[in-house]
C-alpha positions in Angstrom: 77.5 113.5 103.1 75.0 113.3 105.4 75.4 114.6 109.5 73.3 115.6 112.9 69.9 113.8 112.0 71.5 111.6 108.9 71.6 108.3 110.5 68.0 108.3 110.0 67.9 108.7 106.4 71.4 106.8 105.7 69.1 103.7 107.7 66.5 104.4 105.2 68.2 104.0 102.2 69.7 100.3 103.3 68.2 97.5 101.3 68.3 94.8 103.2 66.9 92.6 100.3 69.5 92.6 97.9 73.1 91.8 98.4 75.6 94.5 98.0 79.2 94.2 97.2 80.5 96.0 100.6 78.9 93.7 102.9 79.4 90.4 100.4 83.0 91.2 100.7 83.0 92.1 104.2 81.6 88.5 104.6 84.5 87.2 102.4 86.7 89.0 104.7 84.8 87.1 108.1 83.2 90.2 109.1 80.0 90.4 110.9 78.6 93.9 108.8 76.2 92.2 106.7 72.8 90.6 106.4 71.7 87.3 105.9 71.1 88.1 101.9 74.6 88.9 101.5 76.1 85.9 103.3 73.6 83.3 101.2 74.7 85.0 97.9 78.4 85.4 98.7 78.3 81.8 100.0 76.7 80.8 96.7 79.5 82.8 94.9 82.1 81.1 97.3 80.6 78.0 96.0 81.0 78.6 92.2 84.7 80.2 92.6 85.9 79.1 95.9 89.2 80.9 95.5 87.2 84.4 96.3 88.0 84.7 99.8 91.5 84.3 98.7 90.9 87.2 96.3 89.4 89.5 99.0 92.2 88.9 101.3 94.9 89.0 98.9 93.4 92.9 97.8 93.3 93.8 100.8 96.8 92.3 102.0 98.3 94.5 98.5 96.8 97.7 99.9 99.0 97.4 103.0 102.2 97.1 101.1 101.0 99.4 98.9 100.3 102.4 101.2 103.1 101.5 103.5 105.7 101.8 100.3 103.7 105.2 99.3 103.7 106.9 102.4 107.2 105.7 103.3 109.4 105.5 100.5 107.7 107.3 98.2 107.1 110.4 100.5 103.1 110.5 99.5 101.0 112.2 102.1 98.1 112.7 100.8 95.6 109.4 99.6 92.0 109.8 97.7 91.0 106.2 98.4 87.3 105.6 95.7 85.6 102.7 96.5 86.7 101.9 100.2 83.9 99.6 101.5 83.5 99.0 105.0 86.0 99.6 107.9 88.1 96.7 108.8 91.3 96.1 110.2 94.4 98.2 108.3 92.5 100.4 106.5 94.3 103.3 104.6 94.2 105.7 106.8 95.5 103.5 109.5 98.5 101.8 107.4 99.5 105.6 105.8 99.4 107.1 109.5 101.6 104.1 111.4 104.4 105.2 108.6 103.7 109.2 108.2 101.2 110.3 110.8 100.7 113.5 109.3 99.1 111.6 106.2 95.4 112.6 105.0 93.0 110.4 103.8 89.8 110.9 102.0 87.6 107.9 101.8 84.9 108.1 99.1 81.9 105.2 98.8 77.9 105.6 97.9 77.1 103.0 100.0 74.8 103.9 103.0 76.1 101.5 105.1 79.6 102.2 104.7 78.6 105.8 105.2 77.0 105.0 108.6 80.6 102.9 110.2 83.0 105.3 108.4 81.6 108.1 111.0 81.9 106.0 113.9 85.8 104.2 112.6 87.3 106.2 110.3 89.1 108.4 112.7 92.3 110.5 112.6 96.1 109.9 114.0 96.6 113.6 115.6 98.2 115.8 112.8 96.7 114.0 109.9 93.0 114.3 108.8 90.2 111.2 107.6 87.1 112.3 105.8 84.7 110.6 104.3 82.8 111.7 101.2 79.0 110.2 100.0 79.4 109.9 96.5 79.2 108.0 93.3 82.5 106.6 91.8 81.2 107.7 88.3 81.1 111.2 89.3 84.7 112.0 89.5 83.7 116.2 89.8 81.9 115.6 92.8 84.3 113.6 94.1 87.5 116.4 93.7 85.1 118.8 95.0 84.5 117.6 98.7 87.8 115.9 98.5 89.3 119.5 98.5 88.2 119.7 102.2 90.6 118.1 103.2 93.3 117.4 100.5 95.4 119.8 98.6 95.3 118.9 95.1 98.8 121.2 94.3 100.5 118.3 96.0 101.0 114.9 95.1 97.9 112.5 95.8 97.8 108.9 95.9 94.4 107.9 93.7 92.9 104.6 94.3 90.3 101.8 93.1 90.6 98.9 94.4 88.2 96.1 93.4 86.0 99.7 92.2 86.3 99.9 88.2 84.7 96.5 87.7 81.8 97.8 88.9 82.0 100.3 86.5 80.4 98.3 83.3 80.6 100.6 80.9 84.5 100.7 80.1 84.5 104.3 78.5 83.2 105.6 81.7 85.4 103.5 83.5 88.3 105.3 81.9 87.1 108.8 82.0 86.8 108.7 85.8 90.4 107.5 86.0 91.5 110.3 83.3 89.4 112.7 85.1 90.4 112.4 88.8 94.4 111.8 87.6 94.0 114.8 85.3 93.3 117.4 88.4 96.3 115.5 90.8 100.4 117.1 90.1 103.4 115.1 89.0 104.5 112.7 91.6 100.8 111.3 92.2 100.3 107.7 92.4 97.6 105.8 90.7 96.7 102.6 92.8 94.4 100.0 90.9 93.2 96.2 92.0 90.8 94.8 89.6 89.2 91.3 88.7 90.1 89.4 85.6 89.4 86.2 84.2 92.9 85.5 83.3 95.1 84.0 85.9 93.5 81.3 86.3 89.9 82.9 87.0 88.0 81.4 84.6 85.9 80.0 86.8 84.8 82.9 88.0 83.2 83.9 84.4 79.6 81.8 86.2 80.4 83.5 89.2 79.8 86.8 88.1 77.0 85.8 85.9 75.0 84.8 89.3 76.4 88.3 91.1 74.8 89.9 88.1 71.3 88.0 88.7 71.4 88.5 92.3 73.1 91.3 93.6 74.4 95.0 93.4 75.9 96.8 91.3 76.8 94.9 88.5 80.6 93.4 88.1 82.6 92.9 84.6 85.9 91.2 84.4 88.3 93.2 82.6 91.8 91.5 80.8 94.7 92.5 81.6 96.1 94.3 78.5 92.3 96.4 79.2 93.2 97.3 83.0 97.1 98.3 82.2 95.3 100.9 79.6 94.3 102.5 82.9 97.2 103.5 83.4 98.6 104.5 80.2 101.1 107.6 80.2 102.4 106.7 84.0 105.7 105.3 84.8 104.5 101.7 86.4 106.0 101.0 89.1 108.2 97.7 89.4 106.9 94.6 88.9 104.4 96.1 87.3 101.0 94.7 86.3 100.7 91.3 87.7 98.5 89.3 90.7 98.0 91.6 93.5 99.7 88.4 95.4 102.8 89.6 93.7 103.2 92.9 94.0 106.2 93.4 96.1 105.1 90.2 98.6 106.5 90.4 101.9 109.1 88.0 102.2 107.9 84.2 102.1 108.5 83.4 105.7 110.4 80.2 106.4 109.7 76.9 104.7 107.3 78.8 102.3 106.6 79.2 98.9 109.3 81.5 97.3 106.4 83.2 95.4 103.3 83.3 96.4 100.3 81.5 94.2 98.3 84.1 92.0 94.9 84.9 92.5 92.7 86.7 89.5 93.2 90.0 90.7 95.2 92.2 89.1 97.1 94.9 90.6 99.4 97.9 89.6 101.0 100.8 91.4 101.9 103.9 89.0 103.6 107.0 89.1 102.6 110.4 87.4 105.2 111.9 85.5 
């Protein structure tokens, strides 16, 4: 990770040309940290599969309940979050400290952008600890390396990709970085996973991607869902198990609403390492 000088070269390495999935989806999400390139494509997308907005907001509404039941029930303190994207409201750090404010929280993108606001957002409750490490999601080594700054890998670790793998083409890798990074965490570590699917009534999206692929970065594959619960094979799944992130443990329907909440083609799990 860059520091002193490294705004300079972290402003040098931002392509303002090609869309990028951090700022596309901090779009999606109404954010105002992204260029005009990723708004025109991500509106484009938006126009092909207009239920991605709902997708991006349902992730991100899972990782709440997500982190708040691992930091309070399940007594998890420490969180290795891959893929984070930029700041917004309720990031990890923020939901895992309002539970268990000694929680620590290492964030870990490649993006240069996301590098420059996690300095100036991704700050600490007092007795916990935020860091953010530059790196490639494919590089799992890397990754536990700088991690061990600031988490301590004898304890349990909550490991998560949300909305990451599919942009990890190549499946085999996909898995080995999973394997890998699980592999170095104790019993009692979570695995936390959101990914994209064309089942559950994505379909559409199968043009969608096709025109991501043509027109911005990185690539994106949709994965099934028998595929994505392979991720996770060997953990005790946590209850309801694999299904739409919209229906992992919803908050209750509040009144006069739905009793379950409509799906979205994003699937999420939450699993345990025995």
């Amino acid at each position: 990770m860059a520091d002193g000088d490294g705004h300079v070269e972290t402003a040098s390495r931002i392509n303002t040309g090609v869309a990028h999935n951090a700022r596309v989806w901090n779009h999606w999400l109404g954010g105002k940290d992204n260029y005009a390139v990723d708004r025109q494509v991500g509106d484009h997308v938006t126009g092909l599969y207009p239920s991605i907005g709902d997708v991006a907001r349902a992730d991100r509404a899972f990782l709440g309940r997500a982190v708040r039941h691992l930091a309070g029930e399940a007594g998890i303190r420490q969180f290795l979050d891959i893929g984070t994207g930029l700041p917004t409201a309720d990031n990890t750090h923020e939901v895992a400290q309002r539970v268990a404010p000694d929680s620590r929280v290492v964030y870990v993108d490649n993006d240069p952008i996301v590098l420059a606001h996690a300095r100036a957002l991704l700050t600490s409750a007092p007795g916990g600890a935020t860091d953010y490490v530059d790196a490639d999601a494919q590089d799992p080594d890397s990754i536990l390396h700088a991690a061990a700054r600031t988490l301590d890998f004898s304890r349990p670790v909550a490991v998560m990709f949300l909305g990451i793998l599919n942009f990890v083409v190549d499946t085999e890798r996909a898995q080995h970085t999973v394997d890998r990074l699980l592999a170095a965490v104790p019993s009692g570590s979570h695995l936390v996973l959101t990914h994209p699917t064309l089942e559950l009534g994505g379909e559409g999206n199968a043009e969608a991607m096709r025109f991501w692929n043509e027109h911005a970065t990185p690539p994106i594959t949709a994965r099934t869902g028998e595929r994505i619960a392979r991720f996770a094979e060997g953990l005790e799944l946590l209850p309801p198990g694999l299904v739409s992130c919209t229906r992992w443990r919803p908050d209750p329907a509040s009144a006069g609403g739905p009793a379950e909440p409509p799906e979205v083609a994003q699937y999420a799990l939450v699993a345990r390492k025995p």
